[in-house]
N, C-alpha and C positions, 0 to 999 in steps of 0.2 A: 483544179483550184476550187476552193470550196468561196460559195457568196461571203462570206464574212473577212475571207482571206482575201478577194477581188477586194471589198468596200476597204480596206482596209491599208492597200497599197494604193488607192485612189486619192483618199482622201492624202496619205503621203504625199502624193504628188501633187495636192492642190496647196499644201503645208506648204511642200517648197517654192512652189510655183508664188506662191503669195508672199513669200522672203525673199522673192526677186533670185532665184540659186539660175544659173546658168544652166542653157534647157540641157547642155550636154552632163552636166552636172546630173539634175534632176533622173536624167534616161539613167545613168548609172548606178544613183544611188538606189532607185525603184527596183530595178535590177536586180541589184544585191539582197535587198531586202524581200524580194518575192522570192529568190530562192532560197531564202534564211526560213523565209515562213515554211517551204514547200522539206526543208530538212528537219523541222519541227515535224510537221504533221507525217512523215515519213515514220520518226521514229513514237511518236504519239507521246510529245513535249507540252504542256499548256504553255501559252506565251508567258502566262502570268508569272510559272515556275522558274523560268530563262533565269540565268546566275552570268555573271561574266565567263565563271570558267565554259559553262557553254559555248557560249562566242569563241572564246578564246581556240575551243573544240572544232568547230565549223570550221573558224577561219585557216586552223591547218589543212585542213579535210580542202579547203576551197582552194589554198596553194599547191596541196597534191594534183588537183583536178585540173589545173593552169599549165603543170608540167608533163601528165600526160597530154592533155590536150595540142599542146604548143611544143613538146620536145625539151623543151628548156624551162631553167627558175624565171619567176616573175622579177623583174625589177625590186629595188627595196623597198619603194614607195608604195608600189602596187598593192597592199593590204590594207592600208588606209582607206582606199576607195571602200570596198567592201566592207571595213569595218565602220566608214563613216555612217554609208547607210542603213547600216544593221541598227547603229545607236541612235542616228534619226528616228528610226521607227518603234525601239524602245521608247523613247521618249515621250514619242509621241500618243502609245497604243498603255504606258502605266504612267501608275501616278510618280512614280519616283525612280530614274535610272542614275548611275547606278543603285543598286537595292543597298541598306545599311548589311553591313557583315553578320554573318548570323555564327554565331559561335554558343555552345555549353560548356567553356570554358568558367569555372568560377571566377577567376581573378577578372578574365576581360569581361565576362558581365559584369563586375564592379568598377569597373576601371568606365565604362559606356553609361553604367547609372551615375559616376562620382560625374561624369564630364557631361550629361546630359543637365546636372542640378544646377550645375556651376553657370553654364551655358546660360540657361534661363536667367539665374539670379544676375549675374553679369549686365542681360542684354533687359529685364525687365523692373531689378531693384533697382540697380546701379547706374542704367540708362545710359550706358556707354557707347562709344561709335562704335560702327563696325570692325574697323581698322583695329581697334584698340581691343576688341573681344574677340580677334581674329588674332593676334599675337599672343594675349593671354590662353585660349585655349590651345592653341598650337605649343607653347609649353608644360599645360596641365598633363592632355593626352601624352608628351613626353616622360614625363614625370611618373604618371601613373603607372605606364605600361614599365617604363625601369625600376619602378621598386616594386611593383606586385610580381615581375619577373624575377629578381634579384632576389627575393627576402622569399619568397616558396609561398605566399601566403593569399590569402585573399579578402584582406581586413586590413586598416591604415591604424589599427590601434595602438598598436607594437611599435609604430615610427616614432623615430626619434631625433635630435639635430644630427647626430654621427649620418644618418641616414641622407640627410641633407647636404651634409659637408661629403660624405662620397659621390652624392650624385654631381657635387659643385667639381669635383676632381676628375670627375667624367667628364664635363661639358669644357672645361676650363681650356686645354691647348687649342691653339690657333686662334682664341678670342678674345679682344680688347678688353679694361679696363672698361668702358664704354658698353660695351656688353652685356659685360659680366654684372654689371649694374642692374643691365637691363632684366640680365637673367633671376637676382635676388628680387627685386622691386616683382614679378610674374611669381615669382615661388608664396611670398608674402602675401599676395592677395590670395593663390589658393590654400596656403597653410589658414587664414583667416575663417574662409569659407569651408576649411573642414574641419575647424573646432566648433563655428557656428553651428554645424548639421549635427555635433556628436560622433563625427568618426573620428577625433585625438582625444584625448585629454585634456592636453598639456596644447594652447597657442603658441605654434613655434614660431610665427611671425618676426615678435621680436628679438628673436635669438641668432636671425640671418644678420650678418654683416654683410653686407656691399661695401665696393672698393670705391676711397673716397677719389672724388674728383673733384678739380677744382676749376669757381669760374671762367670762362673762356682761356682756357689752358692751351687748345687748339686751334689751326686758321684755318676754317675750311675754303675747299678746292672754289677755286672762281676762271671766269674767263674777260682778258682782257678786249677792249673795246675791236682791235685790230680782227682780233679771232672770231668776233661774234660779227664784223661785216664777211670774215672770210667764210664763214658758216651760210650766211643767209644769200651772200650773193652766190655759192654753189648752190644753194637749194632754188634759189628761182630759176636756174637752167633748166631745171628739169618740170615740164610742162603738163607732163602725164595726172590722173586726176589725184595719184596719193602725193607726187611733187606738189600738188597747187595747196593739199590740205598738209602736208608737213611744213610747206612755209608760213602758211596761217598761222600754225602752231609756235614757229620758231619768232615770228613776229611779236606774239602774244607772251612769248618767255621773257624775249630780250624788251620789250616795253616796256610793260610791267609788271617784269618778275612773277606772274602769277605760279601761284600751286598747280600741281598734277591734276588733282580734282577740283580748280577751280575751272577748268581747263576741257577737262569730260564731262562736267556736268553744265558746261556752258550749253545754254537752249535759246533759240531764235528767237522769243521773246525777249531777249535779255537785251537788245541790240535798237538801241532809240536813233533809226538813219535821219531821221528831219533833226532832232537834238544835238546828232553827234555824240549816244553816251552808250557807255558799255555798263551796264549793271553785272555785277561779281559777288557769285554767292561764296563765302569763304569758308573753306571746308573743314577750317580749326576751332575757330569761331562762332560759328552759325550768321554769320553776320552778313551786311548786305553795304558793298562800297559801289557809288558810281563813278566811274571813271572818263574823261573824257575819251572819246573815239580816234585817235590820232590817224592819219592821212596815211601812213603808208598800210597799218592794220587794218583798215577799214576797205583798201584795194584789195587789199590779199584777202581776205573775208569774203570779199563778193564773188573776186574770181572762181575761190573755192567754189560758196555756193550755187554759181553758173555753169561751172564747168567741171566741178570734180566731183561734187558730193552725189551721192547716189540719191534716186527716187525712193524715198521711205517715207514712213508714219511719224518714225522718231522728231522728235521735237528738240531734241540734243544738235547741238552743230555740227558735231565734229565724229565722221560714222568710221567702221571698218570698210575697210577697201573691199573686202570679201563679201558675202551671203552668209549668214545672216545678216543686213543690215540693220544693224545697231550701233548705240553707245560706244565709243572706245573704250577700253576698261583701264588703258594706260598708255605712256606715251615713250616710254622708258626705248625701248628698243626704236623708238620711231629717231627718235633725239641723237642717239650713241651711233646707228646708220648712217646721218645726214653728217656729225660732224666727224666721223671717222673718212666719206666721203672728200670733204673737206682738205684735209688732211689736217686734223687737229686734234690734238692729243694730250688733253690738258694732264697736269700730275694730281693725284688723289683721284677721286669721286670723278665719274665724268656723267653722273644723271642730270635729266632736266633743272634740278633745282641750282645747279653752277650759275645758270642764268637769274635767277632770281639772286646770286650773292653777287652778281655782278652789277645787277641794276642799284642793287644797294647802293656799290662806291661809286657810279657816277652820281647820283644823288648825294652822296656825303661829298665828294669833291664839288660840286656845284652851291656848296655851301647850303644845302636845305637844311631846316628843321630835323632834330630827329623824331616831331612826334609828328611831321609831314612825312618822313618816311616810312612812320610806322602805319601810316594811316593808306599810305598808297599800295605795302604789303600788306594788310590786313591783320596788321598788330593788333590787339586786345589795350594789352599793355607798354609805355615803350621802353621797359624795361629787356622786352623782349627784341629791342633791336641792337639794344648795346652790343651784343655779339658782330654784327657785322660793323663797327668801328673798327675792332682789330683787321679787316682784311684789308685794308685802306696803308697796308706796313710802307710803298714808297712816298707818301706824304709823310708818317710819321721819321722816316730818315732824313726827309728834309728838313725837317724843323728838331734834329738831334743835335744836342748841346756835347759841345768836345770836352771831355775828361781830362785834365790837367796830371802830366805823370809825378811821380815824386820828384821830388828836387835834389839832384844831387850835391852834397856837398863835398867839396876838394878837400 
């Protein structure tokens, strides 16, 4: 083992050691990653050159050597291990794993310049959220890679709306009206941005049709009051330290309604215990609501904090159960667990946000404001809460006026 190879799995293992990774964890993944090095320097690999398909090379090479060694295949999980710590130590040892694709490809270098321009302009003219230039690109690169493959070419000069209207006939089964919206509304801003650069001609922007829709034409999915104690009272059974932090979370839905990201981006400052107030950055908005600290959220908050959430730096409340201790990135699977646990099984949609359409109708049934409701979800405007009036359908049945039939005459 050469010194640079030693320094090198060392610090490795001070990386993990300092992410809090479980020591048996830690022995493994150095493991893999020292013999990752030692089949590098074997065949006289620079680190620097390492490609995935490499890994991908090793790692069969490492399942051959399991089955002679042991007489039998590894388990299915068993490559994980060794590919975790091969990529920890990538990560760790370049500036960028994995590496961007390298192709001489003409069309996919144009397709990687068009979406590299866009990107920037997106995220530095147009100053957009993440989210939101995380969708749009995610359709560009669609886009691109389908018609510079389709069309033989390696120029958008030659596009045309036919061009647009075939791609819309490609995307189009299996996707909602709703969608499909969404998918013209993505095409328009990049047709925008490429007559802006000089690669059309012709702005075909306004030549897309999207499918009309009309105001609250739809009710979305909610959970009734029964269902959301049947939810939280299974989730307090369970004591263990991701039980203590999914009920924090479910506490926090069914209160008040908050967003996913109002939710992960919640930080220990945020949390005024002598006031009793929860400060709520809002992740549509940019805005900032205080909320009072309600009695049963503020149990479930501590307990987490006492007893479930792990020792870290992060300054986010609400971490991964695992190593790396960090940020949640999302709660989606944590939420769909707990109430499927339950045994609750709402129809449509069953993500986190059911509980924020639910907080909605006890507020409308309790006769609030609706610009106090908009203000406790983090509405802008409260135009933007009229949509959750329509879920509110068994009070509008109560107050339904009986339709007189025609009158027959003898």
């Amino acid at each position: 083992m050469s010194h640079e190879h030693g320094a090198l799995v060392s610090r490795f293992r001070e990386t993990l050691t300092q992410q809090r990774y479980n020591p048996v964890a830690v022995d493994n993944y150095c493991r893999n990653a020292d013999y990752f090095l030692c089949y590098l320097a074997e065949r006289k690999i620079a680190l620097e050159v390492v490609t995935p398909t490499e890994v991908s090379i090793y790692l069969r090479l490492a399942v051959r050597r399991f089955h002679k060694r042991h007489g039998r295949a590894p388990a299915p999980y068993w490559v994980s291990i060794p590919r975790a710590g091969i990529h920890g130590l990538l990560r760790l040892a370049l500036k960028r794993w994995p590496p961007e694709p390298v192709t001489s490809n003409a069309g996919e270098l144009l397709c990687q310049e068009v979406c590299s321009q866009y990107q920037r302009w997106l995220r530095e003219e147009r100053g957009l959220a993440a989210a939101s230039i995380d969708a749009l690109m995610w359709e560009a690169r669609y886009f691109c890679a389908w018609y510079i493959g389709q069309s033989d070419t390696s120029s958008f000069t030659g596009m045309g709306i036919r061009d647009v209207d075939a791609y819309f006939e490609m995307r189009a089964p299996g996707l909602r009206r709703r969608s499909l919206k969404d998918v013209a509304e993505r095409l328009r801003s990049l047709m925008r941005h490429l007559h802006r650069t000089g690669r059309t001609a012709v702005d075909l922007a306004p030549q897309i049709i999207a499918p009309m829709l009309y105001a609250y034409e739809s009710i979305p999915s909610t959970l009734s009051s029964d269902q959301i104690a049947t939810v939280l009272k299974s989730a307090r059974k369970d004591r263990s330290p991701m039980g203590l932090r999914d009920y924090a979370i479910l506490q926090l839905l069914s209160t008040y309604g908050l967003r996913v990201g109002e939710i992960t981006h919640l930080r220990l400052e945020d949390i005024d215990w002598r006031a009793e107030i929860l400060r709520i950055r809002h992740s549509k908005t940019s805005a900032h609501s205080l909320l009072p600290l309600m009695e049963p959220v503020g149990e479930a908050l501590i307990n987490y904090l006492r007893h479930g959430r792990p020792q870290t730096d992060a300054r986010e409340i609400f971490i991964r159960s695992r190593a790396p201790y960090r940020r949640m990135a999302g709660i989606y699977s944590e939420v769909l667990r707990r109430m499927e646990a339950a045994g609750v099984r709402p129809t449509g949609k069953r993500g986190p946000h059911i509980f924020r359409h639910a907080r909605a109708i006890s507020l409308l049934r309790a006769s609030v404001p609706r610009k106090v409701i908009g203000d406790v979800l983090g509405h802008r405007s409260t135009e933007s809460t009229i949509p959750y009036l329509k879920l509110a359908t068994e009070d509008l049945r109560a107050i339904a006026l009986e339709i007189p039939g025609q009158e027959v005459r003898s």
